[in-house]
PDB file as gemmi writes it, atoms N, CA and C in Angstrom:
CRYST1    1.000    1.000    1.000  90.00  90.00  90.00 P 1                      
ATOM      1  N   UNK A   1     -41.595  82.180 -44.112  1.00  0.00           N  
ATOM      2  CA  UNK A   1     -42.662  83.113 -44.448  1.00  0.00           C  
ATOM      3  C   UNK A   1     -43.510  83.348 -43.209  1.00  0.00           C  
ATOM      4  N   UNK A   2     -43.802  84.413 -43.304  1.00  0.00           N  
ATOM      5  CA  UNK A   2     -44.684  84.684 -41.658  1.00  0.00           C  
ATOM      6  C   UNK A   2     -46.098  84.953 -42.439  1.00  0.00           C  
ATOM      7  N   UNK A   3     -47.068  83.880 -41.846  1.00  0.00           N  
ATOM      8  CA  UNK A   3     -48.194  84.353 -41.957  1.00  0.00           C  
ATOM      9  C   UNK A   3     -48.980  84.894 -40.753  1.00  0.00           C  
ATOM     10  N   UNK A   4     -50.142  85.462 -40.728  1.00  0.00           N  
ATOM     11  CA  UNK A   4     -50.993  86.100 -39.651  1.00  0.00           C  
ATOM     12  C   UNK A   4     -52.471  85.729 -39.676  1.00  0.00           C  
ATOM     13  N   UNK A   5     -52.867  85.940 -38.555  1.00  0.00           N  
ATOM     14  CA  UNK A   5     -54.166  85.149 -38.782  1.00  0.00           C  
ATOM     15  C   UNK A   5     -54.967  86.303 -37.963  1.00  0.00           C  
ATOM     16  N   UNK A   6     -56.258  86.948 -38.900  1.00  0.00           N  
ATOM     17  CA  UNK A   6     -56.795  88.093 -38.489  1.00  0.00           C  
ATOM     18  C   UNK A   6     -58.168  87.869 -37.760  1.00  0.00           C  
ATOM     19  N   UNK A   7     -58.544  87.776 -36.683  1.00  0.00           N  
ATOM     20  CA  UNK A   7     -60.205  87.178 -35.911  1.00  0.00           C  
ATOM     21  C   UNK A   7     -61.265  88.803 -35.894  1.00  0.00           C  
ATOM     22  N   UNK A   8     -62.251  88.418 -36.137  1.00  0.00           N  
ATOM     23  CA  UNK A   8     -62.990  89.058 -35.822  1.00  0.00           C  
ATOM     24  C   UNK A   8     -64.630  88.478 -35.296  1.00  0.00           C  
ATOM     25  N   UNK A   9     -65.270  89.165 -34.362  1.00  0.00           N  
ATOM     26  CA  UNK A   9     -66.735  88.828 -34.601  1.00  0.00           C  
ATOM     27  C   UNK A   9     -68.057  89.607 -35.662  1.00  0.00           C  
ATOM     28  N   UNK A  10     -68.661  88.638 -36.131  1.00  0.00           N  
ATOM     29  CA  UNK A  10     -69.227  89.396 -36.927  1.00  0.00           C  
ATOM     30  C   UNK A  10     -70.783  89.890 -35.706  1.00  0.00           C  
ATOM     31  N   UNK A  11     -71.461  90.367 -36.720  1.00  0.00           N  
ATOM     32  CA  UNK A  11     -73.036  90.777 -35.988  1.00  0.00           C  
ATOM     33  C   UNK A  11     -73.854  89.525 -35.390  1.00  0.00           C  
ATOM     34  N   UNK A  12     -73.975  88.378 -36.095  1.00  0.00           N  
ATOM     35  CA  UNK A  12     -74.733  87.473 -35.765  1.00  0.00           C  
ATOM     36  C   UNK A  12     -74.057  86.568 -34.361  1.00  0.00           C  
ATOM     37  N   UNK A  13     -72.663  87.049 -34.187  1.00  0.00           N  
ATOM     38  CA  UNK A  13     -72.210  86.435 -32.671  1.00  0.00           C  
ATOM     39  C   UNK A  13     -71.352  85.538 -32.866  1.00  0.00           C  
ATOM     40  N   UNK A  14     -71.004  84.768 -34.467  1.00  0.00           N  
ATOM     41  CA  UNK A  14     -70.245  83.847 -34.463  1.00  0.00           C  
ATOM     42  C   UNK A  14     -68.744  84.697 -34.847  1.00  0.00           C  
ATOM     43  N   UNK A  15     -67.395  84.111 -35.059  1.00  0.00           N  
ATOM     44  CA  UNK A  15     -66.268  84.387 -34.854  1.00  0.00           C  
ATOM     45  C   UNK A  15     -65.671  83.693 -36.270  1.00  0.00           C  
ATOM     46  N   UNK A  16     -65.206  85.041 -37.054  1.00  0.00           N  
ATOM     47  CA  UNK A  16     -64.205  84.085 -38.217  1.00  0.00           C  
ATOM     48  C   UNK A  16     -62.920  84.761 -38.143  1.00  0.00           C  
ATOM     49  N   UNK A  17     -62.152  83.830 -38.744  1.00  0.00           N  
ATOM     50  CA  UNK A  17     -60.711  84.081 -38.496  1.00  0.00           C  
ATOM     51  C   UNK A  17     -60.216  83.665 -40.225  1.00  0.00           C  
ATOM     52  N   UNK A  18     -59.242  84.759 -40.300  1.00  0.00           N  
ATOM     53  CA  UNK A  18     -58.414  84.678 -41.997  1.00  0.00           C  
ATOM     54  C   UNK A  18     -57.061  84.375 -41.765  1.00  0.00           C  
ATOM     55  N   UNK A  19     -56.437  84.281 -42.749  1.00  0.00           N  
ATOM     56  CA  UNK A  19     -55.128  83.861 -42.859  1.00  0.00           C  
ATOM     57  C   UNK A  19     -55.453  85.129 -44.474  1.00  0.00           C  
ATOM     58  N   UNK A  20     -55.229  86.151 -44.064  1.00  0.00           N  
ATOM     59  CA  UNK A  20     -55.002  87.022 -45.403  1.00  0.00           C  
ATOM     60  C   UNK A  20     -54.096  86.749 -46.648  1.00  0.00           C  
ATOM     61  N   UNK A  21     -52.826  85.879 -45.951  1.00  0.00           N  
ATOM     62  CA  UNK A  21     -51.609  85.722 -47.118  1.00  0.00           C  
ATOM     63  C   UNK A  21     -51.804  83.998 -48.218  1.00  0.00           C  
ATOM     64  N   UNK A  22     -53.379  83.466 -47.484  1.00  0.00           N  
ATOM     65  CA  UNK A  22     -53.773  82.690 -48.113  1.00  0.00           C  
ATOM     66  C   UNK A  22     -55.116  82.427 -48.610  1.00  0.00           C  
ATOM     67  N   UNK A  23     -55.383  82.820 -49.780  1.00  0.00           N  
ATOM     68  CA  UNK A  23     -56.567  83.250 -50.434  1.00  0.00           C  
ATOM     69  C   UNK A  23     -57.307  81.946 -50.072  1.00  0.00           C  
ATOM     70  N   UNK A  24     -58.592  81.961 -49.413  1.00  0.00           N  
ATOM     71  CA  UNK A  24     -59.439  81.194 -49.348  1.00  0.00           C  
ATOM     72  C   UNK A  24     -59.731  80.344 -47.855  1.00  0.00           C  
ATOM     73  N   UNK A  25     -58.361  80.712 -47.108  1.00  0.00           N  
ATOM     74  CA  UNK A  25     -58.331  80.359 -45.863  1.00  0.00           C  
ATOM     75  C   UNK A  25     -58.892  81.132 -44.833  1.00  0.00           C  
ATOM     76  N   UNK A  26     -60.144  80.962 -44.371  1.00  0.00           N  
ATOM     77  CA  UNK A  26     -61.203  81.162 -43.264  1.00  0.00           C  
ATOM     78  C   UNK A  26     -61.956  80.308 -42.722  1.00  0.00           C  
ATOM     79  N   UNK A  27     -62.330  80.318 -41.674  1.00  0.00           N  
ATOM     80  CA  UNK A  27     -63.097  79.872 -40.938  1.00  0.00           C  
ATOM     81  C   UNK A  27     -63.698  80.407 -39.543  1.00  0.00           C  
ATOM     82  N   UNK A  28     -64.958  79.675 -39.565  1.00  0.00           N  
ATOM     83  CA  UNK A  28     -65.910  80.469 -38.437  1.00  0.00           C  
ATOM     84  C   UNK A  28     -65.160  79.510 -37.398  1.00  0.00           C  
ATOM     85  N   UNK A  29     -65.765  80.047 -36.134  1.00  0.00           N  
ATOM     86  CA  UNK A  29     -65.924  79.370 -34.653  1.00  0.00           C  
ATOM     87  C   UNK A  29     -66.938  79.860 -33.805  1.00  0.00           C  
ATOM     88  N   UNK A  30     -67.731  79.566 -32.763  1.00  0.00           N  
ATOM     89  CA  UNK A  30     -68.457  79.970 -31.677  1.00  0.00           C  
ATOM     90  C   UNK A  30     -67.697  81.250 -30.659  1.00  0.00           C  
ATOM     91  N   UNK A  31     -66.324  80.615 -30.713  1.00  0.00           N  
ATOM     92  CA  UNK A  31     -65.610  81.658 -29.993  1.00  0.00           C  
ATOM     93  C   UNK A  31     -64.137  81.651 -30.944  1.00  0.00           C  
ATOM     94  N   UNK A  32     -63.532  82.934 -30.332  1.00  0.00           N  
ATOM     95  CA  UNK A  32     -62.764  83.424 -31.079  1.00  0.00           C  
ATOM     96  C   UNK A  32     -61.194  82.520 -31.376  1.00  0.00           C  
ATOM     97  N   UNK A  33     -61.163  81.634 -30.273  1.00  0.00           N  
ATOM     98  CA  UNK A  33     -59.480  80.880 -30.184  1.00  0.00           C  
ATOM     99  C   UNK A  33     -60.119  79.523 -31.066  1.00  0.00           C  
ATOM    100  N   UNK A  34     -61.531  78.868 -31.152  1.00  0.00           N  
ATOM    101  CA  UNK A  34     -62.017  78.216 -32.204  1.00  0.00           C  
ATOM    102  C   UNK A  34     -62.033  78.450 -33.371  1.00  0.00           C  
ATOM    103  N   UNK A  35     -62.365  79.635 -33.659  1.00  0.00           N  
ATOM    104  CA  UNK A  35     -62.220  80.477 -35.251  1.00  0.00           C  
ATOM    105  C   UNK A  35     -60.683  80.121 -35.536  1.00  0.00           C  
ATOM    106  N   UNK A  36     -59.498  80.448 -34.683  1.00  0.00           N  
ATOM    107  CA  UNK A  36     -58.231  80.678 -35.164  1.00  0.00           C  
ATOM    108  C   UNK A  36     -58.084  79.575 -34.799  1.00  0.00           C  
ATOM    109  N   UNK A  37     -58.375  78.038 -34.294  1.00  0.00           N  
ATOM    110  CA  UNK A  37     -57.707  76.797 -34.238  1.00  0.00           C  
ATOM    111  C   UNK A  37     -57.734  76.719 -35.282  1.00  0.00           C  
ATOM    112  N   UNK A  38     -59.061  76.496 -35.999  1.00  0.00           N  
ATOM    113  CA  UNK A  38     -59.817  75.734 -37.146  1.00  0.00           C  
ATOM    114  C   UNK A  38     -59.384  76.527 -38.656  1.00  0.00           C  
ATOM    115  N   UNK A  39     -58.827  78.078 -38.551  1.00  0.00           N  
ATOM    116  CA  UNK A  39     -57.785  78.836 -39.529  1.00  0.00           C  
ATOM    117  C   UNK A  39     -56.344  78.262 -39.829  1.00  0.00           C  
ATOM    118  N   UNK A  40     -55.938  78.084 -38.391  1.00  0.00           N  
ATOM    119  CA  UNK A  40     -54.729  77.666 -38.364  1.00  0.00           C  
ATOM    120  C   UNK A  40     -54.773  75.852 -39.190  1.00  0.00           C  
ATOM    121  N   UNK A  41     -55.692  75.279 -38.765  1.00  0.00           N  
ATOM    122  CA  UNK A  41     -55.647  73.990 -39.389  1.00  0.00           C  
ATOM    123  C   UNK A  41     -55.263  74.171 -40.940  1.00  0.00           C  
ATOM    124  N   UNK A  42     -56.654  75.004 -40.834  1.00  0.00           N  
ATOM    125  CA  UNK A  42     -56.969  74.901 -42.628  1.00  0.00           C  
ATOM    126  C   UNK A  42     -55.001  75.482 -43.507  1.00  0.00           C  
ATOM    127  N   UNK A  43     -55.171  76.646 -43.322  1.00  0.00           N  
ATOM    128  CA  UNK A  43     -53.879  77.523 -43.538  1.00  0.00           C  
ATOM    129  C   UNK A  43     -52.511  76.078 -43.676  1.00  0.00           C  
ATOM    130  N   UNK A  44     -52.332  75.152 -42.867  1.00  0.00           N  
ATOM    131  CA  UNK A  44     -51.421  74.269 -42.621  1.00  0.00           C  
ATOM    132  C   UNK A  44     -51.651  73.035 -43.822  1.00  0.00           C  
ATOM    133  N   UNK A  45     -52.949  73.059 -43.586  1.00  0.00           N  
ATOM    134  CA  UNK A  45     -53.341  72.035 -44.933  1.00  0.00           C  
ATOM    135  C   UNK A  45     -52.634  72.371 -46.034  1.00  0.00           C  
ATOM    136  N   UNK A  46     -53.198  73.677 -46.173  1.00  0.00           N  
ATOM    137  CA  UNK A  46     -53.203  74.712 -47.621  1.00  0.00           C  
ATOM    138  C   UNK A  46     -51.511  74.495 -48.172  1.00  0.00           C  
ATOM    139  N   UNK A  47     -50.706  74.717 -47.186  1.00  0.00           N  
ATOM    140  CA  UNK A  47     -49.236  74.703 -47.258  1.00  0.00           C  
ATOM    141  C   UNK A  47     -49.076  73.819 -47.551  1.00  0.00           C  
ATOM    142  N   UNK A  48     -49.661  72.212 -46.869  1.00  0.00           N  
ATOM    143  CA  UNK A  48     -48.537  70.937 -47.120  1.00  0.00           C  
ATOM    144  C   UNK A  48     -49.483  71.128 -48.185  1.00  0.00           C  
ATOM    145  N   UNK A  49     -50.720  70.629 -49.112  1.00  0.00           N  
ATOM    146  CA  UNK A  49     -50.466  70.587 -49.763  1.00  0.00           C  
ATOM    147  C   UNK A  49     -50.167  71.264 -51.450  1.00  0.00           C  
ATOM    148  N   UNK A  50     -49.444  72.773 -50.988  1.00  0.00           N  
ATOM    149  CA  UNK A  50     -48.748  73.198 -51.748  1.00  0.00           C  
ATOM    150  C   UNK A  50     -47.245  72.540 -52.431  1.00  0.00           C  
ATOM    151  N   UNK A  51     -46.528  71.979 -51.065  1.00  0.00           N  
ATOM    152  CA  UNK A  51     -45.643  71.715 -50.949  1.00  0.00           C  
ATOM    153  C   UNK A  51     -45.552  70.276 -51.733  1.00  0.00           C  
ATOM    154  N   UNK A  52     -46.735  69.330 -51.349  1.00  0.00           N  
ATOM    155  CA  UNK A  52     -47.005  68.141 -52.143  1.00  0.00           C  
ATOM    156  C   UNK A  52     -47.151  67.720 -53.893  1.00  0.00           C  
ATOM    157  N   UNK A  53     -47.861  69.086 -54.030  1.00  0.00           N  
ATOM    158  CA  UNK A  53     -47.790  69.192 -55.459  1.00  0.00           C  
ATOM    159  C   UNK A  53     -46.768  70.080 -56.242  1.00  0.00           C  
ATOM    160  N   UNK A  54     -46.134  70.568 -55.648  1.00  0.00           N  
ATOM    161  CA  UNK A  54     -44.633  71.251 -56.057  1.00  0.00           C  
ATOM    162  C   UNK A  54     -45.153  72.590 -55.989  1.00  0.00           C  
ATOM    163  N   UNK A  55     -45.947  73.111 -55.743  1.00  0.00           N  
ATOM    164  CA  UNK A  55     -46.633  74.517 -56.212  1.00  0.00           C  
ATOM    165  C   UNK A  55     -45.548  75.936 -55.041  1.00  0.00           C  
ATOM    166  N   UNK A  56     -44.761  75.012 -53.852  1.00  0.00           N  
ATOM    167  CA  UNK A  56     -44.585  75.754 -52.974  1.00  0.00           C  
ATOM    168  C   UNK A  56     -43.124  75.243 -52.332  1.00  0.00           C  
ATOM    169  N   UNK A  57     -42.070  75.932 -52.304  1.00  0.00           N  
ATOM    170  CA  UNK A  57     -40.950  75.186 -51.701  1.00  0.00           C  
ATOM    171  C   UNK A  57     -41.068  74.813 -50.180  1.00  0.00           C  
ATOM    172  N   UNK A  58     -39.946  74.405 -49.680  1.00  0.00           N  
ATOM    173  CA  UNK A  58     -40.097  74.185 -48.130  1.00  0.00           C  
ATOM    174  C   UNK A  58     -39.556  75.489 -47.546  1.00  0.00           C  
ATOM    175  N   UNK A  59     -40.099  75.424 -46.315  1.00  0.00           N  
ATOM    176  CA  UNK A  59     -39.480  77.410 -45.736  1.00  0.00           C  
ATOM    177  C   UNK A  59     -39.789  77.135 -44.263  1.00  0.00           C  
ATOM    178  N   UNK A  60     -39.518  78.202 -43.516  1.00  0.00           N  
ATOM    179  CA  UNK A  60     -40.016  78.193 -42.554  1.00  0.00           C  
ATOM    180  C   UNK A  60     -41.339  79.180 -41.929  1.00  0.00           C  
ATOM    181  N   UNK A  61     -42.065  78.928 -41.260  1.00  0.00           N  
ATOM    182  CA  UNK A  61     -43.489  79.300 -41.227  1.00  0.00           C  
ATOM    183  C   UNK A  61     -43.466  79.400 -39.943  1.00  0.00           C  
ATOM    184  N   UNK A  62     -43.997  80.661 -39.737  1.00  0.00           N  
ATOM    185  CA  UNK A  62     -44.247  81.519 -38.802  1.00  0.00           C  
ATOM    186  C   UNK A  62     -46.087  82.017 -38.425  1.00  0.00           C  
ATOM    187  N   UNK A  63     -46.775  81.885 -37.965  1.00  0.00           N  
ATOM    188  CA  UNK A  63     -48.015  82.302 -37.650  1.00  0.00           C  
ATOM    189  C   UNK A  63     -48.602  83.123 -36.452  1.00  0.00           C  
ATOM    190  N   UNK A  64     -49.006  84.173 -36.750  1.00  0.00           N  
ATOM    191  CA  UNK A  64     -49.321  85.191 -35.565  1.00  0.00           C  
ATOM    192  C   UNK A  64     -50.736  85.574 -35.751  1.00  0.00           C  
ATOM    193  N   UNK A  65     -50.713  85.864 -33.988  1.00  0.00           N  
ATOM    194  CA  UNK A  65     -52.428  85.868 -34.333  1.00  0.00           C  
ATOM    195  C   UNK A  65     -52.504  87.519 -34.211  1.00  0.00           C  
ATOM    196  N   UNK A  66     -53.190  88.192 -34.654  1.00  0.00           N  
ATOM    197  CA  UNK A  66     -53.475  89.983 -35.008  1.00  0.00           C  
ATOM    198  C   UNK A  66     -54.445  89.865 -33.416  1.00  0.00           C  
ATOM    199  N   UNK A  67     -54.170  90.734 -32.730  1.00  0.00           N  
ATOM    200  CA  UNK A  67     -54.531  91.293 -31.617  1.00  0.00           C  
ATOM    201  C   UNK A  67     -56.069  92.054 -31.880  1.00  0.00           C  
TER     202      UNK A  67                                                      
END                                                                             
């Protein structure tokens, strides 16, 4: 499955980053490759533990960051 991870800055100066294909996965950063570490973490969590509770098979995972 390929997910993507979308950054933007908002007005106040800080930086959040989504994972759109996983409802609830965001996070801020100071700067923008912080926003998408701390996405990418979360997003990875989210998967294993999908995978832990059966909710999600095993696959292969792909992540791109939106330009």
């Amino acid at each position: 499955m390929n997910y993507s991870v979308e950054v933007e800055q908002e007005t106040d100066g800080r930086w959040i980053a989504e994972v759109p294909e996983l409802p609830g996965v965001l996070a801020y950063g100071s700067t923008a490759d912080e926003a998408i570490v701390k996405a990418e973490t979360l997003a990875l969590r989210v998967m294993a533990d999908r995978l832990e509770q059966g909710e999600a098979k095993a696959q292969s995972i792909h992540l791109t960051v939106a330009a």
